[in-house]
C-alpha positions in Angstrom: -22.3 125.8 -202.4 -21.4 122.4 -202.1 -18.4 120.5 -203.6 -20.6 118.3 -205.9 -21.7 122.0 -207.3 -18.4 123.4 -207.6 -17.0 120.8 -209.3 -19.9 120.9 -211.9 -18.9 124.6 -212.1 -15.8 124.2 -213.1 -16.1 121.9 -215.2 -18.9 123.6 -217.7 -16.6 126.7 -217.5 -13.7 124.2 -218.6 -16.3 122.7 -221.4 -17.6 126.4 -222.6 -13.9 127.5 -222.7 -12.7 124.7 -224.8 -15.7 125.3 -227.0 -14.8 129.2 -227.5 -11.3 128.0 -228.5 -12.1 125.3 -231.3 -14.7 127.9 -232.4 -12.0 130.0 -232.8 -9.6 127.7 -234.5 -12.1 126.5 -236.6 -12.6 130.1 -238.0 -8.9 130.8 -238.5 -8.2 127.4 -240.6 -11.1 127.8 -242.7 -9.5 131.3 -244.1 -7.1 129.8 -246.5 -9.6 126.8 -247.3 -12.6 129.7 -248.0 -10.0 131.3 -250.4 -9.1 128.1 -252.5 -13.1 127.9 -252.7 -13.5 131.6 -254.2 -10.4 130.8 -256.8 -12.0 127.7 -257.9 -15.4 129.5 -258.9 -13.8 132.3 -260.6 -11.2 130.7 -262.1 -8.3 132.4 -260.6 -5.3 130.5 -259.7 -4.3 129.4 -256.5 -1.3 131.2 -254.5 2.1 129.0 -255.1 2.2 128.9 -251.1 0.2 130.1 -247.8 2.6 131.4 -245.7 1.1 132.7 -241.6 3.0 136.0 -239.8 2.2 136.4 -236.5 3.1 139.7 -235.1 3.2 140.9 -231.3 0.1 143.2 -231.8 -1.9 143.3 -234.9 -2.9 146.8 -235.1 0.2 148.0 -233.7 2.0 151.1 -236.8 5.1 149.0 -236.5 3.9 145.3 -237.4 1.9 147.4 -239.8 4.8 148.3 -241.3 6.2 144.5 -241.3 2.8 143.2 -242.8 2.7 145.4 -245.6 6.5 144.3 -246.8 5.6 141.5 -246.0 2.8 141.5 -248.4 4.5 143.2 -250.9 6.9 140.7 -251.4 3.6 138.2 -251.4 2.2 139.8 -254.1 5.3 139.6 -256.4 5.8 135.8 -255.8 1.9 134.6 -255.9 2.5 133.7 -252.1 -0.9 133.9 -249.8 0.2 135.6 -246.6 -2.1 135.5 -243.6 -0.9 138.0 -241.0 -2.3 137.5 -237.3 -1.5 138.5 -233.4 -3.0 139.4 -230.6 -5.1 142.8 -229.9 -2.6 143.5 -227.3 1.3 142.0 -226.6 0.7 138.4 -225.6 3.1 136.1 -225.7 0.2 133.4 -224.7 -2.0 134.1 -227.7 0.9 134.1 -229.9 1.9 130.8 -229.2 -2.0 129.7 -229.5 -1.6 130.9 -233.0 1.3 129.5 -233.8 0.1 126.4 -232.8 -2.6 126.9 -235.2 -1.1 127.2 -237.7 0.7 124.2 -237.6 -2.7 122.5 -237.1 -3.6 123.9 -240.5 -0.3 122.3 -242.4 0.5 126.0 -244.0 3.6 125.7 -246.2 5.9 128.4 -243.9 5.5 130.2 -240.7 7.4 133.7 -239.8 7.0 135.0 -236.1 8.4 137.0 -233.6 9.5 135.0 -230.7 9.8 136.8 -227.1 11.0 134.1 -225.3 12.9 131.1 -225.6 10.9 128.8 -222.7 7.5 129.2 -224.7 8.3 129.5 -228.0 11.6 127.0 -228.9 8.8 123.8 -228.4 6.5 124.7 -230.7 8.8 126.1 -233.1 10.9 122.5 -233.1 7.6 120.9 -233.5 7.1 123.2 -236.7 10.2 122.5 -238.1 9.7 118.7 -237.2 6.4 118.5 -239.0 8.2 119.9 -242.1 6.7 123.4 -242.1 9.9 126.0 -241.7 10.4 128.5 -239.6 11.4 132.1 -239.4 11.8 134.2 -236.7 11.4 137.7 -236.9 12.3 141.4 -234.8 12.9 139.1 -232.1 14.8 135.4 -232.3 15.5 132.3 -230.5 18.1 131.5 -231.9 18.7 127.8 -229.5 15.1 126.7 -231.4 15.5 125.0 -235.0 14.5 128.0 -236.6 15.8 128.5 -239.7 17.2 132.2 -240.0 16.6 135.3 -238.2 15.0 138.7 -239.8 15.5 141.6 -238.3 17.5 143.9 -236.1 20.6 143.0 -233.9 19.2 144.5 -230.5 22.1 144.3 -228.7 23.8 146.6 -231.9 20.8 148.7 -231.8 20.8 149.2 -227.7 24.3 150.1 -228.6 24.0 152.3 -231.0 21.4 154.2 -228.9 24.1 154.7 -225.9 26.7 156.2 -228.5 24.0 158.7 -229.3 23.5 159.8 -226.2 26.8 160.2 -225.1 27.5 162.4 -228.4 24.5 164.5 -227.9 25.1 165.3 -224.3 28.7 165.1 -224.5 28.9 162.1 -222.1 26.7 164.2 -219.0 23.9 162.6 -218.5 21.8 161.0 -215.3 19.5 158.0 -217.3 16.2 156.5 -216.6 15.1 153.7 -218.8 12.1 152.6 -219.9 11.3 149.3 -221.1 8.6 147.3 -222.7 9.1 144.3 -220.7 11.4 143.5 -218.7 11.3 139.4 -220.6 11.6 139.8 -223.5 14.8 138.8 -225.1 14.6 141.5 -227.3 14.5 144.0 -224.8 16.8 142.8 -222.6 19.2 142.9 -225.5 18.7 146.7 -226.5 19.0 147.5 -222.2 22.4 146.0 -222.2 23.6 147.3 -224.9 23.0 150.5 -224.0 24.4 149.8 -220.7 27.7 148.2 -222.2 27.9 151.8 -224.2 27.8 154.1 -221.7 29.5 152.0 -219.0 32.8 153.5 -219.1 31.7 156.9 -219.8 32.2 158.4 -216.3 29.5 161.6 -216.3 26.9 159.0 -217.3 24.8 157.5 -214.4 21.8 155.2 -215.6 19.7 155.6 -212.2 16.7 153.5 -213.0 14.9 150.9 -215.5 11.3 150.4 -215.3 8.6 148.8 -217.5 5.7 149.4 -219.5 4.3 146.5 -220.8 3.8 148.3 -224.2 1.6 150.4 -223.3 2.2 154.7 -223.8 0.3 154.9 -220.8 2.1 153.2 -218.0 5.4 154.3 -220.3 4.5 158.3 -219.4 3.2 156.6 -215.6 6.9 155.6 -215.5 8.1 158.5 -216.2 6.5 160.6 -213.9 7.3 158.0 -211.0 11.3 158.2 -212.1 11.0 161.9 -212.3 9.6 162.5 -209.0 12.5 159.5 -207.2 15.4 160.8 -209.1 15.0 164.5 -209.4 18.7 164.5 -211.0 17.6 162.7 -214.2 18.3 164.2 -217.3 18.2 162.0 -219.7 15.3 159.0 -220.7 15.8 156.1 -222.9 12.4 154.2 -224.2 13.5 150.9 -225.9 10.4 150.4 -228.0 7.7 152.2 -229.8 5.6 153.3 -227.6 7.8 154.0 -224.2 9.2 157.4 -226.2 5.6 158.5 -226.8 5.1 158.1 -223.1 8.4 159.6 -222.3 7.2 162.9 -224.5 3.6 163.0 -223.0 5.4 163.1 -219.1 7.8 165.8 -220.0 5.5 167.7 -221.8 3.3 167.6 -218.9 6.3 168.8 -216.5 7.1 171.6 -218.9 10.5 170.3 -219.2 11.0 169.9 -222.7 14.4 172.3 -222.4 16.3 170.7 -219.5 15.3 166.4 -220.3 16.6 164.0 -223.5 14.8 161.6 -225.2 15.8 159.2 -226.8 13.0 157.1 -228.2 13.1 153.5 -230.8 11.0 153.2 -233.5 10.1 155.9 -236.7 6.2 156.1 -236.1 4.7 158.8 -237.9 3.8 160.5 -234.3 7.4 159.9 -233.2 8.8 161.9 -236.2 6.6 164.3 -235.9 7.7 165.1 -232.1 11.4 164.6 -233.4 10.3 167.1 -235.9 8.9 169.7 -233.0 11.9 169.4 -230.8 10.0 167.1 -228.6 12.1 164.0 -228.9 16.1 164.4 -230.0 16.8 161.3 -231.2 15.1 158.0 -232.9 17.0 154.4 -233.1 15.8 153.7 -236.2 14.4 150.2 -237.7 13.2 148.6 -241.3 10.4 146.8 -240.4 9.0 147.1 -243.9 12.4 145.8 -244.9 12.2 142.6 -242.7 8.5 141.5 -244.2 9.5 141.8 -247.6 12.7 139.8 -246.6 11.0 137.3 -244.6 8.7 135.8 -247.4 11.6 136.2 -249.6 13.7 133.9 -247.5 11.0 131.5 -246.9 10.7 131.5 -250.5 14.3 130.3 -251.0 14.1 128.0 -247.9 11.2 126.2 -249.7 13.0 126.4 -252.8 16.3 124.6 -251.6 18.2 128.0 -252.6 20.6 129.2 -250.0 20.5 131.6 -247.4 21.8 133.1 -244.4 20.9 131.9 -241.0 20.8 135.6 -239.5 19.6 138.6 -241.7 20.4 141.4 -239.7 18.5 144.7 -241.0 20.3 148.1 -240.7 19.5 150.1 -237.8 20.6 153.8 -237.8 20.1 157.0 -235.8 17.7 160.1 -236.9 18.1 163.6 -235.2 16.1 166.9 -236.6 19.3 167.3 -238.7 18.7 164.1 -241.1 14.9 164.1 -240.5 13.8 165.4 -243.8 16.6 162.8 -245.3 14.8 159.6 -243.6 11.7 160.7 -244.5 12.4 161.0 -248.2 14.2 157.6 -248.0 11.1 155.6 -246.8 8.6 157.8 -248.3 6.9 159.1 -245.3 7.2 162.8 -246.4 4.5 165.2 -244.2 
């Protein structure tokens, strides 16, 4: 193949990409505009505001949870929220969103930010082009964002060390495994796990690996710490899906008696395994809690009411003692 022919490959793959991409932005800013067309023919009345959410994985149980507080507190204000993200974590499609949604002018963006390099320009260029800014589970908080929703992770990392060394009496050899390994978020719950147990002398943390959020490569993790560090005794899965993992590799080693989980995150799967002795312990968030907040703030921001520049949302501990508690407090009874 010749250069002249490369070149012209490259750029009608260039041309066809770009073409896929306004297709697809062209689809997502028509939404809102196809909506204001329906309420004008049935004479309903337009939401007060369109407000955009863009989670770290759309069909993930947890931003589920954040969506439908989110939408909760929509429906009580007249607010229009549009909630978006990726199939699968990525930070790259996430900021293609957000950019987005700036293109469309909407009246308030709330996101979750997992790092400050890619996501402080675009946010400054929101908040610049008079459309506020939220971030929440995860913050940046050098961007001109205008608060934070959600959970101190360096509290909750914390929190999770404590736990463990009151459930194994400060004995413990530790292997941790993370979603990512850049994420600010997660790099915040890893050290403040580490600053709990640091001065606890029978507790060794031998290992941290990742798994790019996926259960999979979490339990693959697992099983590749298990077979290095035969001493372990002890795992600690920073987010959603690394405790499933965790579960699925001890179960699999029949070792359910002698290893400690500690996972993050109150799916219904999770409890369930916290129910059957499975997992011990659950670092507990309110995602539901930080949607409904999050529109609520944006509400005030727009409204020139006041507000706080960091909402932290509690984050507690759930053992098979207090399960049945929990459940009855969020409503997720079996």
């Amino acid at each position: 193949m010749n250069r002249k022919t490369i070149l012209y490959t490259i750029l009608m793959a260039s041309f066809i990409g770009a073409l896929g991409f306004s297709f697809y932005f062209y689809m997502q800013a028509s939404e809102y505009e196809s909506r204001i067309s329906q309420a004008s023919h049935t004479a309903t009345s337009l939401p007060n505001y369109h407000f955009v959410l863009i989670s770290e994985e759309v069909d993930h149980e947890y931003w589920r949870l954040v969506e439908a507080g989110a939408k909760e507190a929509a429906t009580e204000n007249d607010v229009y929220v549009e909630y978006k993200g990726p199939r699968n974590s990525n930070p790259e499609e996430q900021v293609k969103l957000l950019d987005m949604a700036i293109a469309t002018k909407v009246d308030g963006i709330i996101v979750q930010a997992l790092n400050d390099e890619m996501f402080t320009p675009l946010i400054n260029k929101a908040v610049n082009n008079g459309i506020p800014v939220i971030t929440i589970d995860t913050d940046v908080p050098t961007s001109s964002r205008l608060t934070y929703i959600g959970t101190d992770n360096y509290q909750s990392g914390h929190i999770a060390g404590q736990a463990l060394i009151e459930d194994t009496n400060g004995e413990a050899v530790v292997g941790i495994i993370t979603n990512s390994f850049t994420s600010v978020h997660q790099q915040l719950r890893v050290q403040g796990f580490k600053d709990a147990v640091e001065d606890v002398e029978g507790i060794k943390i031998v290992a941290i690996e990742e798994s790019n959020n996926s259960r999979v490569r979490a339990a693959e993790k697992a099983d590749q710490l298990l077979g290095e560090y035969e001493e372990i005794t002890a795992f600690f899965g920073t987010s959603a899906l690394d405790g499933l993992g965790i579960s699925t590799s001890i179960d699999a080693a029949n070792r359910q008696d002698d290893i400690y989980i500690l996972a993050f995150d109150t799916l219904n799967e999770t409890l369930d395994l916290l129910d059957q002795g499975k997992i011990n312990a659950i670092v507990a968030q309110e995602p539901f809690q930080m949607g409904y907040l999050s529109v609520k703030r944006m509400l005030a921001i727009l409204n020139n009411q006041s507000y706080q520049n960091v909402y932290h949302t509690n984050t507690s501990i759930v053992r098979q003692n207090n399960l049945e508690e929990y459940r009855r407090e969020v409503g997720r009874t079996p």
